[in-house]
C-alpha positions as CSV (number, residue, x, y, z in Angstrom):
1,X,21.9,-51.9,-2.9
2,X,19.2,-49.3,-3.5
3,X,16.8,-49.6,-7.0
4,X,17.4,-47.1,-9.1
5,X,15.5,-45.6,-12.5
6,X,11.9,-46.0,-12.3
7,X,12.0,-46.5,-8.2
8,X,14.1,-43.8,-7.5
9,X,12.8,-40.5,-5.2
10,X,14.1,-38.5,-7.6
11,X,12.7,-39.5,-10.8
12,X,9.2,-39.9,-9.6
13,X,9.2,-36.3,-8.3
14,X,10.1,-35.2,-11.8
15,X,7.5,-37.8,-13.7
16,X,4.8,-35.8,-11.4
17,X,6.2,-32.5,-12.2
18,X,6.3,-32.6,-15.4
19,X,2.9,-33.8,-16.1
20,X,0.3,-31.6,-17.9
21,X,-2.8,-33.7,-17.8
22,X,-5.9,-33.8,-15.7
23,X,-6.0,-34.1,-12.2
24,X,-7.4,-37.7,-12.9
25,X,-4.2,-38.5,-14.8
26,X,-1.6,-37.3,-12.5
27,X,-3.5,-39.0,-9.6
28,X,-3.1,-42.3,-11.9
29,X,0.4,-41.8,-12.7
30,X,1.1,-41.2,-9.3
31,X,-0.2,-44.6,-8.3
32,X,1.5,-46.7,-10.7
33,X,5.0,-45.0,-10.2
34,X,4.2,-45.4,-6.5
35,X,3.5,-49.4,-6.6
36,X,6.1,-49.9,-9.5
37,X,8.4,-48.1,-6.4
38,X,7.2,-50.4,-3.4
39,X,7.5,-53.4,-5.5
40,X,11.0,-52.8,-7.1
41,X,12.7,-51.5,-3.3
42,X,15.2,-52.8,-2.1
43,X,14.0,-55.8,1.0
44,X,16.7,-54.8,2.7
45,X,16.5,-50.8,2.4
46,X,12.7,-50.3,2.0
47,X,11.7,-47.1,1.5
48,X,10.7,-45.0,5.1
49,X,7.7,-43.9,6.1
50,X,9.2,-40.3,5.9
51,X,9.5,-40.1,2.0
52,X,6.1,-42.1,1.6
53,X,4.4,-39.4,3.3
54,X,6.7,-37.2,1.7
55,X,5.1,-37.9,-1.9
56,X,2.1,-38.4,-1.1
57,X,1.6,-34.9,0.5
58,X,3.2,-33.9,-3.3
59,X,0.2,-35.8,-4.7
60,X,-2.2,-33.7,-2.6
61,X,-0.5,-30.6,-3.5
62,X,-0.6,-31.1,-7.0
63,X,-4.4,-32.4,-6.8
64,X,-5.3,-29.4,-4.1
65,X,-3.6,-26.8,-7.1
66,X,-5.4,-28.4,-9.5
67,X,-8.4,-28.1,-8.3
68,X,-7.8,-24.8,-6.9
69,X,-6.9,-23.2,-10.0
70,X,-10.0,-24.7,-11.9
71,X,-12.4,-23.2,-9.1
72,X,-10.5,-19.6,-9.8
73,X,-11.1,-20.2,-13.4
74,X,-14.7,-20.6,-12.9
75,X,-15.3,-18.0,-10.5
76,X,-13.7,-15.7,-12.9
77,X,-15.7,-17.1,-15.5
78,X,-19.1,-16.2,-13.6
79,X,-17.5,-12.8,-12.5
80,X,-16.7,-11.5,-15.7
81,X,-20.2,-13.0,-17.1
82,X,-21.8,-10.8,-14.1
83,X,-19.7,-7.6,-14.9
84,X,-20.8,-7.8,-18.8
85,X,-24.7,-7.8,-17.8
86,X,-23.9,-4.9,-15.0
87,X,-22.3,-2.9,-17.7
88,X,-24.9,-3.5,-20.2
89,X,-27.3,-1.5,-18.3
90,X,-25.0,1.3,-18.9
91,X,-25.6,1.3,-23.0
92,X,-27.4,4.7,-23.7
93,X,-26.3,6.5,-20.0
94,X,-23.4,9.2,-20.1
95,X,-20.7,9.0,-18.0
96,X,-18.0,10.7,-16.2
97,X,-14.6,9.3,-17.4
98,X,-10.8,10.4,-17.4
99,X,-10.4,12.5,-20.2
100,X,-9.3,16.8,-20.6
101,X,-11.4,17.4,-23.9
102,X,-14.8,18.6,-23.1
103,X,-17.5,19.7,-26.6
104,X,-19.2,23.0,-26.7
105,X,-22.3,22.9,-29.4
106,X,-24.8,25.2,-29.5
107,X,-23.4,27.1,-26.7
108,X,-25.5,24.7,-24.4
109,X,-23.8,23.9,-21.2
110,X,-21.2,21.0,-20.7
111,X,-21.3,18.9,-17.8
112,X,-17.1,17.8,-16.9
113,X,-16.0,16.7,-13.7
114,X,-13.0,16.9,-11.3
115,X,-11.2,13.8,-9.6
116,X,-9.7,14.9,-6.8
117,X,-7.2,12.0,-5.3
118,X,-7.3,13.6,-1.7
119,X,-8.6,16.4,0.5
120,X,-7.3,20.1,-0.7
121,X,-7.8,23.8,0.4
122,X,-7.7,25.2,-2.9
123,X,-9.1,23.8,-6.2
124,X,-9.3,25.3,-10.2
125,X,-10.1,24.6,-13.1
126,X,-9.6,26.3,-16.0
127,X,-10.7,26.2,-19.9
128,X,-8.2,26.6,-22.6
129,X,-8.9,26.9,-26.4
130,X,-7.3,25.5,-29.4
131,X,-4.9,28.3,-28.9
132,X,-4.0,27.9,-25.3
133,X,-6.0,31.0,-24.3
134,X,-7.5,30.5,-21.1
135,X,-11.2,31.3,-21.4
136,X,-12.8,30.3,-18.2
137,X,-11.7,30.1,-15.1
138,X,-13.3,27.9,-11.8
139,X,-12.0,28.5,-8.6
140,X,-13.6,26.0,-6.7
141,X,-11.8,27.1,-3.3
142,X,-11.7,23.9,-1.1
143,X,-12.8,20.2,-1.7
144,X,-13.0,17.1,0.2
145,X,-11.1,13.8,-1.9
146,X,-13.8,12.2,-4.3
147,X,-15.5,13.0,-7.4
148,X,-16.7,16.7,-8.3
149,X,-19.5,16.9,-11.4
150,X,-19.5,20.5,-12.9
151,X,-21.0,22.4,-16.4
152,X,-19.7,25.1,-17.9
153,X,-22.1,27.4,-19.7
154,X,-20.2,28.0,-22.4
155,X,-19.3,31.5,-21.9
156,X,-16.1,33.3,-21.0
157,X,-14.8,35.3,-17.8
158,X,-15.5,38.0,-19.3
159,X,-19.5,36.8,-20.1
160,X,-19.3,36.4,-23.5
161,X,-20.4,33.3,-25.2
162,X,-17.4,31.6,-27.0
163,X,-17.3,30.0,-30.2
164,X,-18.5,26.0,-30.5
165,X,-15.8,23.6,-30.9
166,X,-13.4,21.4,-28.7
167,X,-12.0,22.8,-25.4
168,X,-9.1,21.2,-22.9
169,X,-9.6,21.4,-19.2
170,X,-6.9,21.8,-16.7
171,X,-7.1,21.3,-13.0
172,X,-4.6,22.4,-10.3
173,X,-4.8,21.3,-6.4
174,X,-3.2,22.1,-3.5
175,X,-2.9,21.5,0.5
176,X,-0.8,23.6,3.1
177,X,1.1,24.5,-0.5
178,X,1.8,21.0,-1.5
179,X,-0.1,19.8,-5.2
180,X,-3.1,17.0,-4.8
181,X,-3.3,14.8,-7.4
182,X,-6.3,15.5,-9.6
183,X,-7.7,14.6,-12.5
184,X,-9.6,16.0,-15.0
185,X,-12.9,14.2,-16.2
186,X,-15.2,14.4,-19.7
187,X,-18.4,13.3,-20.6
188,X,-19.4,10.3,-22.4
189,X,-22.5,8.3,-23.6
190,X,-21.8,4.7,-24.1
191,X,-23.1,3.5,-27.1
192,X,-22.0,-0.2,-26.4
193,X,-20.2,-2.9,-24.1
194,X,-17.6,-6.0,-24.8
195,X,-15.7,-8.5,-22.9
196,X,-12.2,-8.7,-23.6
197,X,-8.5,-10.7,-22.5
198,X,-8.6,-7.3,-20.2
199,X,-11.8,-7.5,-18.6
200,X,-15.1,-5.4,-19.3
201,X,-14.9,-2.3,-21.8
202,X,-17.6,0.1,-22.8
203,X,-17.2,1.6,-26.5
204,X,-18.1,5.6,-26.2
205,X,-20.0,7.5,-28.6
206,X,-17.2,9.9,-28.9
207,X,-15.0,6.6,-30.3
208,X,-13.0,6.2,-27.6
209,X,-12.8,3.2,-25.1
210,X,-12.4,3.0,-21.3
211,X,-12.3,-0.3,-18.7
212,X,-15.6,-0.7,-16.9
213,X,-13.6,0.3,-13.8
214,X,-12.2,3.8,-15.0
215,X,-16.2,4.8,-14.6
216,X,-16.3,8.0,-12.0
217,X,-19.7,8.9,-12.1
218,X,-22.5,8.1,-14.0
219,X,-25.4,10.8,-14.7
């Protein structure tokens, strides 16, 4: 008659599952359940070669995972260490990120920029006031798929200067008739950088916040 409890298949596959130490510890505890098996089977229904190799290609699993999930941890670790130092050289630069608003001050000219998600044969953008009066219009005829950097002047259509303040952009795309995907993009100078749960952020002088990633352009 087959040992049961501690020398049974079963409940040494769920001892090593439901172990949260080290991988030092579950190689251990792996051992003694192991020997405590051997020496409690039965003589006359010893336990195969096929379910010792069975568990001890669990052991190596668990050990391989282990260790595979503390060399992720550190290569994240370095990774986002490297992306906080990459960013940092960005404190005091202006960038091009996703954003609509775009400031005239002083009626000096304000750079924007256009994301265009793929290749299209007719391209505008337009400027809108507070009001939803369109005051400028770009027609930027076609564009390949990338990043476009653009200013506006601050005047109108009609070449009159318009009045300071806050102004949306809108962009429309098209190929063979079809809408491309675009976005519209604002300027930005980052004023600092932190490292977050989500990754790298830089914090914009405008207030606002953006991932290190959602960077288009930077002038």
């Amino acid at each position: 008659m087959a040992v049961s409890g501690v020398g049974s298949n079963t409940d040494a596959t769920a001892a090593l599952a439901s172990a949260s130490t080290t991988s030092v510890d579950s190689e251990q505890r792996f051992l003694k359940l192991l020997v405590t098996q051997l020496n409690n089977q039965d003589p006359l229904n010893p336990l195969d070669n096929a379910q010792l190799t069975s568990q001890l290609a669990q052991m190596s699993t668990v050990s391989g995972i282990e260790k595979l999930n503390a060399a992720l941890q550190s290569l994240v670790a370095q990774s986002g260490s490297s992306q906080t130092l990459q960013a940092a050289s960005l404190i005091g630069r202006t960038v091009l990120v996703p954003g609509s608003q775009v400031a005239l001050a002083g009626g000096a000219a304000t750079p924007f920029g256009i994301d265009l998600q793929g290749g299209a044969d007719s391209v505008k953008a337009t400027i809108v006031d507070a009001a939803g009066n369109v005051v400028r219009t770009f027609d930027m005829g076609a564009q390949a798929q990338g990043v476009k950097a653009m200013s506006w002047d601050g005047k109108s259509d009609a070449g009159q200067q318009v009045a300071d303040g806050a102004y949306t952009i809108n962009i429309s795309a098209t190929a063979g008739g079809n809408a491309v995907a675009a976005n519209a993009l604002t300027l930005a100078a980052v004023a600092s950088v932190a490292q977050n749960s989500t990754g790298v952020t830089l914090n914009l002088a405008n207030g606002g916040t953006v991932g290190l990633s959602s960077v288009k352009q930077i002038l």
